[in-house]
N, C-alpha and C positions, 0 to 999 in steps of 0.2 A: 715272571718267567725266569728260571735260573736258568746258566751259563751253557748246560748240554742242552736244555730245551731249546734256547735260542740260539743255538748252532743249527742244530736238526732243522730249525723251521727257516732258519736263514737259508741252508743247504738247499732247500724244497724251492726259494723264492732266486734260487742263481746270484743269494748275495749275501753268502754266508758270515762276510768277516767284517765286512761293516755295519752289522747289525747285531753281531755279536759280539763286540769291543775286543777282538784282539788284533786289533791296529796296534802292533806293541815293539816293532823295530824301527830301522831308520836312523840309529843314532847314529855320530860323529864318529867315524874312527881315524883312530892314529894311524902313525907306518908301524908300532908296537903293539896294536891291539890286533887278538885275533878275532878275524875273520868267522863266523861258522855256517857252513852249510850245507842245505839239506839236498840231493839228487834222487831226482823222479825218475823212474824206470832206468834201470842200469844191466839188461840185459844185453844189449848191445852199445850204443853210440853213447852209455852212460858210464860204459868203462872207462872212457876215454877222459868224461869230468871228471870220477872219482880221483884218475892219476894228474888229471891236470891241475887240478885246486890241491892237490896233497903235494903236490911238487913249488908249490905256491910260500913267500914263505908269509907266517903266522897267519894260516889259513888253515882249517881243518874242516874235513866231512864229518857232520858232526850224526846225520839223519839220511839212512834210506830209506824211498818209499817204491814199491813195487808189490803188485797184487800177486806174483808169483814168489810164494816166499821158497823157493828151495833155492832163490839166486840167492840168498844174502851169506850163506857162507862162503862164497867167492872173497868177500871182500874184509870180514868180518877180524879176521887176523891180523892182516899187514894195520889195518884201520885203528888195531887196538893196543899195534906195538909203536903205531905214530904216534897217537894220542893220547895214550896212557888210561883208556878206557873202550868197552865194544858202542859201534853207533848206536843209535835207535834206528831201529827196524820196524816198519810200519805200512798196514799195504793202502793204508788212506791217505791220501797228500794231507789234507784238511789238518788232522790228531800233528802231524807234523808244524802247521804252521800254526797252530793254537801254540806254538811254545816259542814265548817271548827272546829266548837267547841265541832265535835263528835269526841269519841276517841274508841269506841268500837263499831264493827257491829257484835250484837249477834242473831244465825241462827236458829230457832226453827221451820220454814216452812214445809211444804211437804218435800220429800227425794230427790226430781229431782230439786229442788231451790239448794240444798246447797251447790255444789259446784260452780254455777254460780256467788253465795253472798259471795262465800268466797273471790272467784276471784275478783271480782267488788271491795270489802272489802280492802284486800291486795292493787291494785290498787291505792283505793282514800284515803292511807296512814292507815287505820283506822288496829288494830289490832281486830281481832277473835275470838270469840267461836264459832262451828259450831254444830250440836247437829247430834246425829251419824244417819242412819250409812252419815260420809261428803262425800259420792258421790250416785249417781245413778247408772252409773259405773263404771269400771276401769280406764278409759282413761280418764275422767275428773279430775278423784281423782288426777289422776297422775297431771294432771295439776293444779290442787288446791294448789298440794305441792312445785310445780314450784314457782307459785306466791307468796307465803308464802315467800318462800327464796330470789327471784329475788328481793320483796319488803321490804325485812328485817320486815315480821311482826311477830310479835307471833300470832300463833292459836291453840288452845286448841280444842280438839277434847271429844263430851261430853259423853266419854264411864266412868263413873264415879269408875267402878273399881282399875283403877291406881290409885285411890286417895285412896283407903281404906287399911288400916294398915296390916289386914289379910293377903288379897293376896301381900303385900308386902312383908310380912315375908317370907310366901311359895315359893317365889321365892328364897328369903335368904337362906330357908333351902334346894330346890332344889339345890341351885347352888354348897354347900357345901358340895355336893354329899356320904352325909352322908349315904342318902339311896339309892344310885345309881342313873342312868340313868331314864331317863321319858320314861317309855313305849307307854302308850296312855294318852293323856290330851283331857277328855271328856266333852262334853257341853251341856248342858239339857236347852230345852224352854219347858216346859210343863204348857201351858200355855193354857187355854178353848179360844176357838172361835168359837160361834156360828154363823148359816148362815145369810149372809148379801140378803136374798132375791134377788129379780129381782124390779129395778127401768126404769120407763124408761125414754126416754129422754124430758128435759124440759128446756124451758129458766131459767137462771140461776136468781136467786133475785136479784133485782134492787138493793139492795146493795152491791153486789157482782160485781166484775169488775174481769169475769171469763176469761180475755184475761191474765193477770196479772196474774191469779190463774193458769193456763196452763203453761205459762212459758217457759219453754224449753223444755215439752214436747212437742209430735204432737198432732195438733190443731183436738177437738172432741167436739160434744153434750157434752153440761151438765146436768148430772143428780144427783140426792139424794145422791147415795153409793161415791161419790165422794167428795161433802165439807160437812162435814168436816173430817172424822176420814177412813172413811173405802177405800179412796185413796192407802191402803194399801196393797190392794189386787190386785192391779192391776199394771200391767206393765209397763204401760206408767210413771207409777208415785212411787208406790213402789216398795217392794223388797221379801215383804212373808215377814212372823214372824222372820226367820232367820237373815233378815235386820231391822228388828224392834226392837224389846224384845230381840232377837238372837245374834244382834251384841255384845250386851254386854258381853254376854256367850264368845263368838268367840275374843272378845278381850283377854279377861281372860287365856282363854288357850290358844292360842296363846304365851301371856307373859309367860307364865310357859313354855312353850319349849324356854332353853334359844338358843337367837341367831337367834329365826323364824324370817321370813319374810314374805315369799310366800312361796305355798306346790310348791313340785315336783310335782305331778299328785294330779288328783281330780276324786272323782264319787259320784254321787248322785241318790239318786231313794225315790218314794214316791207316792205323789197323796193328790187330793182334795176325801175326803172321808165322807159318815156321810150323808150330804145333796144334792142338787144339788143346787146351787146359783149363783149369779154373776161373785167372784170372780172366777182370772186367776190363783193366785200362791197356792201352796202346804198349806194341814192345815195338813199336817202329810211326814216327811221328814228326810231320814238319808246320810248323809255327810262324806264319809273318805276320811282324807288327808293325807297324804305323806310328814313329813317335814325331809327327809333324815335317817330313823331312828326312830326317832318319829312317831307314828301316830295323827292326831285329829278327833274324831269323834265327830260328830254334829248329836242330836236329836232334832227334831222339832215334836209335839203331839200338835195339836189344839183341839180333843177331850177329853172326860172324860177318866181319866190317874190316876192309882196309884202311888207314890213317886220310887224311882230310888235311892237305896242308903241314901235314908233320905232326897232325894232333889227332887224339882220339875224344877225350873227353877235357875238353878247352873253351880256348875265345881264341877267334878271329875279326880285327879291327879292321875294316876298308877304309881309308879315308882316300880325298882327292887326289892326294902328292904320293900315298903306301900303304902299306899292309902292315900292319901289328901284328905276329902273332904268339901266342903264348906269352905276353908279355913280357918279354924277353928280347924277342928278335925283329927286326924290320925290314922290310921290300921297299928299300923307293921306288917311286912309280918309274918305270924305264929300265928295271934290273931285274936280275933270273933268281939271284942267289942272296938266302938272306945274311944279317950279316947283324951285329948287335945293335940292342934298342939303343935308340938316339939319348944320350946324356940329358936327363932332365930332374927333377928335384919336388916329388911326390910330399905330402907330409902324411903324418899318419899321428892317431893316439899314442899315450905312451906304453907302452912293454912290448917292444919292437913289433915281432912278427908273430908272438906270442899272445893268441885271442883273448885265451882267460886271463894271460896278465892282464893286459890292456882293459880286460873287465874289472879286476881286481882293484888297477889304478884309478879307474873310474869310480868306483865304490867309495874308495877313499876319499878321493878328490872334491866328489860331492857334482862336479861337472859333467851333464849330459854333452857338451862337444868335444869331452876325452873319449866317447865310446866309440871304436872306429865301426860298431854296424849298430846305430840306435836304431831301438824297434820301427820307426816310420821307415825309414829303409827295407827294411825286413818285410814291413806291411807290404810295398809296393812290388817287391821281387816275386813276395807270393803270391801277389795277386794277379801277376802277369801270367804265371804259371795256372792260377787257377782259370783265366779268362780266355788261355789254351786249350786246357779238358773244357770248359765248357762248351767254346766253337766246336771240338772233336765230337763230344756227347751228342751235338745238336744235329751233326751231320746225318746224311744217307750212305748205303753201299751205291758205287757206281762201277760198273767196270775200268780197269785200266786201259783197255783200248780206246775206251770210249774221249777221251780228250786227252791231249797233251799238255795243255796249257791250264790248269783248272786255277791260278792267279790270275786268270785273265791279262790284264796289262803288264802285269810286276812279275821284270823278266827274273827278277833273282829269284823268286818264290817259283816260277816256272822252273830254270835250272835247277834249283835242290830237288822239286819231285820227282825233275828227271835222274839226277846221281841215287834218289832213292828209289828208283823201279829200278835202275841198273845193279844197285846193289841187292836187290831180293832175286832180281833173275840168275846175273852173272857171279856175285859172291857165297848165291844159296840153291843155288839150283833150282829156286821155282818156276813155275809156268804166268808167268802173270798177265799173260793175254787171256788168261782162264778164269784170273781173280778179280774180286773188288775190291777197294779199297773207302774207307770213310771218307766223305766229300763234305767239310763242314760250310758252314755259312762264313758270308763276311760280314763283320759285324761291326757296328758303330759305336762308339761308348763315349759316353761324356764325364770328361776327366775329375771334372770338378765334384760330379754329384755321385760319381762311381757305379753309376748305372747306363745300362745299355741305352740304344737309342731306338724307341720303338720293336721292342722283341719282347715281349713279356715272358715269351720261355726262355731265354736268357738270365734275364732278369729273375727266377723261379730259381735258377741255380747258387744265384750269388749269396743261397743262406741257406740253410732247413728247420725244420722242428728241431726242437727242443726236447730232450726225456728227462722223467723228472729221476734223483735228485739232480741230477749233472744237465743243469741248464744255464747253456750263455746268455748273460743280458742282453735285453736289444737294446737299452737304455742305463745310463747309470745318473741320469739328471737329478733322480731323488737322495741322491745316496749323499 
């Protein structure tokens, strides 16, 4: 079998690069060697790598890959007056990582690519950033993290909060349990999203090579709402605001409950409210988790929203003794007015606040505990995220009148549904003694095995089929 045959068939079998021998990075670098690497989908959140690794120093984009080639003159010039030559341009990730003088495959795609490319990544030697949330679901994430470790790579997971000093500290001064225990660590997306209308279906532009752009999802019409941005709303390929703008929130608290991982039990309820449109996921949504003690509550507000605490899309820490918020500021328990965070002494990776350096430093270094957001990190925020759409999916309509309290005992999860029916009535003018809203289930999950507790339609969520050629391992034991 020569080299394209044994790609192709590796491609068909979800394990292209170890079966085709271009396991061919990895090596040692200096602080004088350069860097090079390749960025996945750069129509939006990939502009941001392009400048951030070119601003890096002896690091150069050496490789774009993006199935819409009319983006690559965007970058084509500045790229060629850095480097002294134009990148490769490629709308396969794969043709990119078959070449041995890449050292980094950075993930900026759609949300249903990125655990595929991390995999692949891992794989064909090359080390990682993946840009959040790193899975579509559960079950792949899990495998993402597999491959990371199986292939000895670094991956950086691009929830950019681990890098910042603030919440580093907050963690320092939670841990020090100066002001007790963390009662609830709260996460705010309040974030506008207006309605993405109704498109209908259409061949996709001749520059577009929408088979590539599908991916590992299942194979659909293409239409408008779908390349480039508003793939967000939809299932097959996003995750809701919560897995968008949200995961970051969801990372954040998270790390402040020290020692999380997974919740015990989960519930979600919400709804598309405001318009009637395309999308499928929630533009208004509350999340209580269970991390033994802890709670995390998660709001998600796609419509016009007053601040929360002085935050709009943040964290809010309760502990015993105060309040954390924005990582910054602090309420001792007993005071109105906040006032600065309590001196405490965070540590972080090295390239300060700076993500990609601190990937970059990582790279070099060779040490997975310089990377301030290793992918198991990454796994777990996304997964928290994903085990919110899933309670939401699992839900019924119920009327709003119909109960106040739909957390039953857990009075915080009752007060947030109440500031979100105040906020659809009195910040939007709806009628919502009219409407319903999604009442999802509460649900159990056992941390360890990563599976619910007796639900097997939950359970049904935490993965899907597979299209062939772009199929995630469920297994890499052979490899």
């Amino acid at each position: 079998m020569n080299r394209r045959n044994a790609l192709k068939a590796g491609a068909y079998s979800g394990i292209a690069f170890a079966i085709s021998g271009t396991k061919s990075s990895g090596r040692v670098l200096g602080a004088n060697d350069t860097i090079r690497v390749a960025v996945a989908g750069i129509n939006g959140r990939g502009s941001a790598h392009v400048s951030g690794y070119s601003a890096q120093p002896n690091v150069a984009v050496t490789h774009l890959i993006d199935p819409d080639s009319r983006i690559f003159a965007r970058y084509v010039p500045k790229l060629k007056e850095k480097n002294g030559k134009d990148p490769i341009c490629v709308a396969d990730a794969r043709k990119a990582l078959e070449d041995k003088n890449v050292d980094i495959l950075s993930i900026a795609t759609p949300n249903h690519w990125h655990s595929l490319l991390t995999i692949w990544g891992c794989q064909a030697g090359k080390d990682v950033y993946v840009e959040k949330p790193m899975s579509h679901n559960v079950a792949e994430g899990k495998m993402a993290v597999e491959a990371a470790r199986k292939y000895n790579r670094l991956v950086q997971h691009g929830t950019q909060g681990r890098s910042i000093k603030a919440w580093a500290d907050s963690l320092d001064l939670i841990r020090s349990g100066k002001y007790g225990k963390v009662l609830v660590s709260r996460a705010l997306c309040y974030k506008p999203r207006g309605s993405i209308g109704f498109q209908p279906n259409t061949p996709a532009p001749k520059e577009v090579d929408f088979d590539i752009w599908t991916g590992p999802a299942p194979a659909q019409p293409h239409h408008a709402n779908l390349v480039h941005y508003n793939w967000h709303w939809f299932w097959d390929f996003g995750n809701g605001d919560i897995g968008n703008q949200g995961v970051h929130q969801m990372d954040v608290a998270r790390w402040m409950i020290p020692s999380a991982t997974l919740p015990r039990s989960v519930m979600s309820i919400g709804g598309r409210f405001g318009y009637k449109d395309q999308g499928q996921t929630a533009n208004t949504q509350v999340t209580v988790m269970d991390f033994g003690g802890p709670l995390l509550t998660f709001e998600v507000r796609g419509l016009k929203t007053p601040e929360y605490m002085g935050e709009k899309v943040g964290n809010i820490i309760h502990l015993e003794g105060g309040t954390i918020i924005g990582g910054n500021k602090f309420i001792a328990k007993g005071e109105t007015k906040p006032g600065p965070l309590p001196k405490a002494f965070g540590t972080r990776g090295p390239g300060g606040e700076d993500h990609f350096g601190n990937f970059i430093a990582a790279v070099r270094s060779r040490k997975q505990e310089d990377l301030n957001a290793d992918i198991l990190e990454g796994h777990y925020s996304s997964a928290c995220c994903h085990l919110a759409n899933i309670g939401y999916r699992l839900g019924k309509p119920v009327p709003f009148a119909s109960n106040g309290n739909p957390f039953g005992t857990v009075a915080d999860g009752n007060e947030t549904f109440a500031r979100m029916r105040d906020h659809l009535k009195d910040d939007n003018a709806l009628a919502v003694d009219g409407l319903n809203y999604i009442l999802g289930p509460s649900l159990s999950f056992d941390v360890a095995a990563e599976r619910f507790v007796n639900a097997p339609e939950a359970d049904a969520l935490l993965s899907r089929a597979g299209r062939q050629p772009y199929v995630v391992p469920t297994t890499l034991a052979a490899l």
